[in-house]
mmCIF file of the C-alpha atoms, coordinates in Angstrom:
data_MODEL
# 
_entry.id   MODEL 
# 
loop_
_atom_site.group_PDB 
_atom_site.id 
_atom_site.type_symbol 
_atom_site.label_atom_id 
_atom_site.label_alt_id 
_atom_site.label_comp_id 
_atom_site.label_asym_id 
_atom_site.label_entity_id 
_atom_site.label_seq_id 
_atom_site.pdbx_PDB_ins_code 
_atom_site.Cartn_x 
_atom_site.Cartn_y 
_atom_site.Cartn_z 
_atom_site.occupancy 
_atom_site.B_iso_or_equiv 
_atom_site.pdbx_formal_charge 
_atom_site.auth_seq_id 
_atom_site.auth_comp_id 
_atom_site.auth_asym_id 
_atom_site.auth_atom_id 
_atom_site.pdbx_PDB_model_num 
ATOM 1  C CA . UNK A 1 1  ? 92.802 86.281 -86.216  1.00 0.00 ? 1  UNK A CA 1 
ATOM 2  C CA . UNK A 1 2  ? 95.834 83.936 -84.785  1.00 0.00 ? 2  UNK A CA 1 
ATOM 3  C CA . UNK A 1 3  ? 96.120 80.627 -84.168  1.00 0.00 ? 3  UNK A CA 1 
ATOM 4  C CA . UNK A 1 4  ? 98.543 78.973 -81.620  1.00 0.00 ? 4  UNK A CA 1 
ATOM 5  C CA . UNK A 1 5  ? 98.217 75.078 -81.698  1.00 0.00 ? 5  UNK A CA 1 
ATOM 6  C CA . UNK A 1 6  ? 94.885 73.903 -81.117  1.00 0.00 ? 6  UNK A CA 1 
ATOM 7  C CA . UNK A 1 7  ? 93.487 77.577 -80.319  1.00 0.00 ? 7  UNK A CA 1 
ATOM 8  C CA . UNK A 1 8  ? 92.027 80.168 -82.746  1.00 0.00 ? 8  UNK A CA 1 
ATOM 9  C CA . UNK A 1 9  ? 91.975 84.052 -81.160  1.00 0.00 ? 9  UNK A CA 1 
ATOM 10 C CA . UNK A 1 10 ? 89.452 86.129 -83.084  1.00 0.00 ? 10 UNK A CA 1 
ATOM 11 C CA . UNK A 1 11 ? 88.940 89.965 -82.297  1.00 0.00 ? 11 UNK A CA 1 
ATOM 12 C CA . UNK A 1 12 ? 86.181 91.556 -84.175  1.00 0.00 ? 12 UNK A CA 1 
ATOM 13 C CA . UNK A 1 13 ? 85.885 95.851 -84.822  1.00 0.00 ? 13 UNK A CA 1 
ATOM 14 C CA . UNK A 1 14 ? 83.293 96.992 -83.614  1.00 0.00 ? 14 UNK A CA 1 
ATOM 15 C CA . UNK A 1 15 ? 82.072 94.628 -81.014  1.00 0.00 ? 15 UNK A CA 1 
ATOM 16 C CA . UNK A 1 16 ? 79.986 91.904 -82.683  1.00 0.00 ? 16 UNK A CA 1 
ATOM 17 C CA . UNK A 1 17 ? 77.982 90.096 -79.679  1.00 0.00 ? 17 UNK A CA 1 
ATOM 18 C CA . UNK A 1 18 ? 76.041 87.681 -82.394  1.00 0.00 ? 18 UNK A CA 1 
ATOM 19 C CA . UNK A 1 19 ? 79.887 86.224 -83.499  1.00 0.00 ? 19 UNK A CA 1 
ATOM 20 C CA . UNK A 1 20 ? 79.475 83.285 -81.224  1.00 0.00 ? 20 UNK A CA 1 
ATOM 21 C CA . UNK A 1 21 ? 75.958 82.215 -82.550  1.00 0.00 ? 21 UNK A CA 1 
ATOM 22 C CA . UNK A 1 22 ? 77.239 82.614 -86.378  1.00 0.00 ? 22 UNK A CA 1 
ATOM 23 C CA . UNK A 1 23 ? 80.191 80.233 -85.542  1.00 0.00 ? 23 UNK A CA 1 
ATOM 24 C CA . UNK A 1 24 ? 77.330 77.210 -84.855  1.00 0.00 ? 24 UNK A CA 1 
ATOM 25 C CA . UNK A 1 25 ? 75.641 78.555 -88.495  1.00 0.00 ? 25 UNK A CA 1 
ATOM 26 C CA . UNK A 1 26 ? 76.006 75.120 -91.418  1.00 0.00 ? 26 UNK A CA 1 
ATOM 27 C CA . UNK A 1 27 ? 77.306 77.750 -93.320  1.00 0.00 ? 27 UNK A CA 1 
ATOM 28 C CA . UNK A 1 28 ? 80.764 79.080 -91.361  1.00 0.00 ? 28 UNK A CA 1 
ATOM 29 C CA . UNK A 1 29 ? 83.511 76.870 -91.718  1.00 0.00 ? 29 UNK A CA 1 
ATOM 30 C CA . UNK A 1 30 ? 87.339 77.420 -90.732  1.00 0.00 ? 30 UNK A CA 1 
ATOM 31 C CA . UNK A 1 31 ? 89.208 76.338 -94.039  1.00 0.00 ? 31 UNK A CA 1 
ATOM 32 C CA . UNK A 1 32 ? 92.568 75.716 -94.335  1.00 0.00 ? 32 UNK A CA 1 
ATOM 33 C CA . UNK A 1 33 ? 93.764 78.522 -96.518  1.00 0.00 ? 33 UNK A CA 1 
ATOM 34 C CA . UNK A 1 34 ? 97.147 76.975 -97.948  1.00 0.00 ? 34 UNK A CA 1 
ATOM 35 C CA . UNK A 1 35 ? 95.433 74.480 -99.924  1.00 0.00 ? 35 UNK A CA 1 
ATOM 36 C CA . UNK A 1 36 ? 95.325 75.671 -103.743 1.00 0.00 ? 36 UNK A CA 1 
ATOM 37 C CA . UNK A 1 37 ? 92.196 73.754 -104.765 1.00 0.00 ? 37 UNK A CA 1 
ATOM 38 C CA . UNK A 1 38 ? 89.522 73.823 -101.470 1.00 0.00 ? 38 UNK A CA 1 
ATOM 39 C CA . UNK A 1 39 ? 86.393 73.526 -103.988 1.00 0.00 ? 39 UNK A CA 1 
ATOM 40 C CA . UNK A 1 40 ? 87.591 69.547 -104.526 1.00 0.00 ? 40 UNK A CA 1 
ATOM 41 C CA . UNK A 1 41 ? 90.245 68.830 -101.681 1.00 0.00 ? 41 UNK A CA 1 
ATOM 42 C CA . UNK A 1 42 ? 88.561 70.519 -98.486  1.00 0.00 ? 42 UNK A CA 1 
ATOM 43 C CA . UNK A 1 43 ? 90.261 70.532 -95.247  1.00 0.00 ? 43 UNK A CA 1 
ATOM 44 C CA . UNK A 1 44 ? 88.956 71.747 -92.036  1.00 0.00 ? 44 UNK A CA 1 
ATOM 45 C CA . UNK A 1 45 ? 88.413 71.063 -88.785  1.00 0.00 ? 45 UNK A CA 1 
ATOM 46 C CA . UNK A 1 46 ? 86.019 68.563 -86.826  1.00 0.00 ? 46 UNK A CA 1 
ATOM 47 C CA . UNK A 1 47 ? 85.730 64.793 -85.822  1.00 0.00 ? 47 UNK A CA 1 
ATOM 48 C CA . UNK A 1 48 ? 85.822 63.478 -89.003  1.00 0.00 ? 48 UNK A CA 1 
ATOM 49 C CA . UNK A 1 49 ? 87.449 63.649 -92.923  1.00 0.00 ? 49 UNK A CA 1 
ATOM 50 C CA . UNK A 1 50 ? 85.955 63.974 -96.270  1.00 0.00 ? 50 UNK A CA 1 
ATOM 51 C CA . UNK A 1 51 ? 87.563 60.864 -98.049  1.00 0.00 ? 51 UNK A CA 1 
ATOM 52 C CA . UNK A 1 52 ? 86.380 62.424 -101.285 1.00 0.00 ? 52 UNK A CA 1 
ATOM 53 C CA . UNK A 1 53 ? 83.951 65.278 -102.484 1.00 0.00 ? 53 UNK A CA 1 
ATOM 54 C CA . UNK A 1 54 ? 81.108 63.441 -104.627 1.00 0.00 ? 54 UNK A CA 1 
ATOM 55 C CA . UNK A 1 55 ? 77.109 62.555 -104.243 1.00 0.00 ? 55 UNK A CA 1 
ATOM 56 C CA . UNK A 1 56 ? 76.814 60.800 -101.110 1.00 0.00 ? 56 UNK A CA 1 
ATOM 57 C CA . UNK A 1 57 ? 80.525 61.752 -99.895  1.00 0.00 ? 57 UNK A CA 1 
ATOM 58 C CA . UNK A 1 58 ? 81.167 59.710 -97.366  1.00 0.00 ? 58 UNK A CA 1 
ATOM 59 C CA . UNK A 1 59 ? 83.093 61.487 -94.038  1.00 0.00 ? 59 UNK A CA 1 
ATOM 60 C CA . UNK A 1 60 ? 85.488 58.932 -91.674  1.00 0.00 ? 60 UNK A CA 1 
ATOM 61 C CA . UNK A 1 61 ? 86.163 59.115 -88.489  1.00 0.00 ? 61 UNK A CA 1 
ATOM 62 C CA . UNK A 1 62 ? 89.174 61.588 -87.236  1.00 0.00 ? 62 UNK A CA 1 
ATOM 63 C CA . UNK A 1 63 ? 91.069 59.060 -84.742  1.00 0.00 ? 63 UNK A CA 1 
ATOM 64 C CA . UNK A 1 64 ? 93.104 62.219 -84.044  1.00 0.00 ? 64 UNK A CA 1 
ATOM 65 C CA . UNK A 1 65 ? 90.181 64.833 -83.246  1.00 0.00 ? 65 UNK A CA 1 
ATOM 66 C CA . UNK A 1 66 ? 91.365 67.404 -80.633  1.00 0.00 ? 66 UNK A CA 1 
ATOM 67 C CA . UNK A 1 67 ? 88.202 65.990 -78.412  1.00 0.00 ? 67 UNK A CA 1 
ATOM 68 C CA . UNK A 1 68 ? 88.731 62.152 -79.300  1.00 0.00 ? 68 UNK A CA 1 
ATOM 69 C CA . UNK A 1 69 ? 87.983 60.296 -81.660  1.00 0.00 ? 69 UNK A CA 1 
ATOM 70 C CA . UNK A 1 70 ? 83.738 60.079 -82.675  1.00 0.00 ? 70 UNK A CA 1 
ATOM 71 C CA . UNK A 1 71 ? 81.439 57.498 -81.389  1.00 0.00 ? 71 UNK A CA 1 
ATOM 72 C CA . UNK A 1 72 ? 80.525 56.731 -85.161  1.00 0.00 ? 72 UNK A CA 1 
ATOM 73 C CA . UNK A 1 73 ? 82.773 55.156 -87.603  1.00 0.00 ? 73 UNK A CA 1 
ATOM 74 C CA . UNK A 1 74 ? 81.594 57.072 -90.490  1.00 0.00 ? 74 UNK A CA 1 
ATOM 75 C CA . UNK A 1 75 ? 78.827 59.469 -91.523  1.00 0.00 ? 75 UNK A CA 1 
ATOM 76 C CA . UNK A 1 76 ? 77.383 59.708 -95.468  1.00 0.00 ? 76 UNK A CA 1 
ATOM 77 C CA . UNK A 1 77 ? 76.387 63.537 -96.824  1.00 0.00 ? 77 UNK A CA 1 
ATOM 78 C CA . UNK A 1 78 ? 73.099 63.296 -98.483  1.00 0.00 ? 78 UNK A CA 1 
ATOM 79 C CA . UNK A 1 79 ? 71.151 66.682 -99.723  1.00 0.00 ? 79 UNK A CA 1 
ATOM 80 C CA . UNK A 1 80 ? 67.862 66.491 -100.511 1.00 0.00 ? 80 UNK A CA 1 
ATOM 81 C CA . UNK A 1 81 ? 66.783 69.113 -102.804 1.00 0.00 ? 81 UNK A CA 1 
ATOM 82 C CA . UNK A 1 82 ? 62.897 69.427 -103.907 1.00 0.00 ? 82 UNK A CA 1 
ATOM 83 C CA . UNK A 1 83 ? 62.671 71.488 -106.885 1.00 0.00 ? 83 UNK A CA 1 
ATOM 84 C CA . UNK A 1 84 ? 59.955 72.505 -108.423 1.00 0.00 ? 84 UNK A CA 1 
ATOM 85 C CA . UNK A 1 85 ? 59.936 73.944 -111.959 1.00 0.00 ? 85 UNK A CA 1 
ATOM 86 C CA . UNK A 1 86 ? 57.082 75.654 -113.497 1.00 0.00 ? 86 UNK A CA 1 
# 
Protein backbone atom coordinates (compact mmCIF):
# COMPACT_ATOMS: atom_id res chain seq x y z
CA UNK A 1 0.00 0.00 0.00
CA UNK A 2 1.33 3.80 -0.75
CA UNK A 3 -0.15 6.83 -0.66
CA UNK A 4 0.95 9.97 -2.67
CA UNK A 5 -1.31 13.05 -1.82
CA UNK A 6 -4.81 12.45 -2.35
CA UNK A 7 -4.18 8.83 -3.95
CA UNK A 8 -3.97 5.42 -2.19
CA UNK A 9 -2.13 2.47 -4.54
CA UNK A 10 -3.13 -0.94 -3.22
CA UNK A 11 -1.65 -4.25 -4.80
CA UNK A 12 -3.11 -7.37 -3.45
CA UNK A 13 -1.14 -11.24 -3.71
CA UNK A 14 -2.85 -13.27 -5.27
CA UNK A 15 -5.24 -11.38 -7.40
CA UNK A 16 -8.33 -10.51 -5.33
CA UNK A 17 -11.14 -9.41 -8.02
CA UNK A 18 -13.89 -8.93 -4.99
CA UNK A 19 -11.27 -5.98 -3.39
CA UNK A 20 -13.25 -3.27 -5.04
CA UNK A 21 -16.74 -4.44 -3.73
CA UNK A 22 -15.22 -4.90 0.01
CA UNK A 23 -13.95 -1.24 -0.16
CA UNK A 24 -17.98 -0.03 -0.38
CA UNK A 25 -18.54 -2.75 2.81
CA UNK A 26 -19.82 -0.29 6.39
CA UNK A 27 -17.26 -2.22 7.79
CA UNK A 28 -13.72 -1.17 5.80
CA UNK A 29 -12.47 2.01 6.76
CA UNK A 30 -8.96 3.70 5.90
CA UNK A 31 -7.72 4.88 9.46
CA UNK A 32 -5.14 7.05 10.07
CA UNK A 33 -2.56 4.87 11.70
CA UNK A 34 -0.36 7.60 13.61
CA UNK A 35 -3.00 8.41 15.95
CA UNK A 36 -2.27 6.58 19.43
CA UNK A 37 -5.88 6.38 20.64
CA UNK A 38 -8.32 5.63 17.25
CA UNK A 39 -11.02 3.77 19.60
CA UNK A 40 -11.99 7.60 21.00
CA UNK A 41 -10.23 10.13 18.52
CA UNK A 42 -11.00 8.51 14.96
CA UNK A 43 -9.71 10.03 11.88
CA UNK A 44 -10.39 9.00 8.42
CA UNK A 45 -11.38 9.96 5.35
CA UNK A 46 -14.82 11.23 3.81
CA UNK A 47 -17.05 14.44 3.58
CA UNK A 48 -17.46 14.93 6.96
CA UNK A 49 -15.76 14.82 10.85
CA UNK A 50 -16.69 13.10 13.97
CA UNK A 51 -16.80 16.16 16.43
CA UNK A 52 -16.84 13.59 19.21
CA UNK A 53 -17.40 9.73 19.66
CA UNK A 54 -20.66 9.38 21.97
CA UNK A 55 -24.57 8.16 21.54
CA UNK A 56 -25.89 10.11 18.82
CA UNK A 57 -22.29 11.45 17.65
CA UNK A 58 -22.92 14.01 15.63
CA UNK A 59 -20.54 14.18 12.13
CA UNK A 60 -19.92 18.02 10.48
CA UNK A 61 -19.42 18.86 7.37
CA UNK A 62 -15.65 18.58 5.81
CA UNK A 63 -15.45 22.17 4.00
CA UNK A 64 -12.13 20.71 2.79
CA UNK A 65 -13.35 17.20 1.31
CA UNK A 66 -11.17 16.18 -1.70
CA UNK A 67 -14.73 16.21 -3.76
CA UNK A 68 -16.18 19.50 -2.09
CA UNK A 69 -17.64 20.19 0.56
CA UNK A 70 -21.34 18.00 1.35
CA UNK A 71 -24.70 19.25 0.48
CA UNK A 72 -25.66 18.66 4.27
CA UNK A 73 -24.40 20.62 7.11
CA UNK A 74 -24.28 17.83 9.47
CA UNK A 75 -25.37 14.21 9.84
CA UNK A 76 -26.27 12.47 13.56
CA UNK A 77 -25.10 8.48 14.05
CA UNK A 78 -27.95 6.67 15.53
CA UNK A 79 -27.83 2.59 15.94
CA UNK A 80 -30.71 0.91 16.56
CA UNK A 81 -30.17 -2.30 18.21
CA UNK A 82 -33.28 -4.76 19.00
CA UNK A 83 -32.26 -7.21 21.48
CA UNK A 84 -33.99 -9.76 22.62
CA UNK A 85 -33.07 -11.69 25.78
CA UNK A 86 -34.57 -14.89 26.77
Amino acid sequence: MEADSYTLHISTKPPFLEFVSELVNPNVSIIDVIEEDIVNKPVGTGPFVLKSFTPGSKLERCADYWEGASNLDSVILAFNHNYKIS
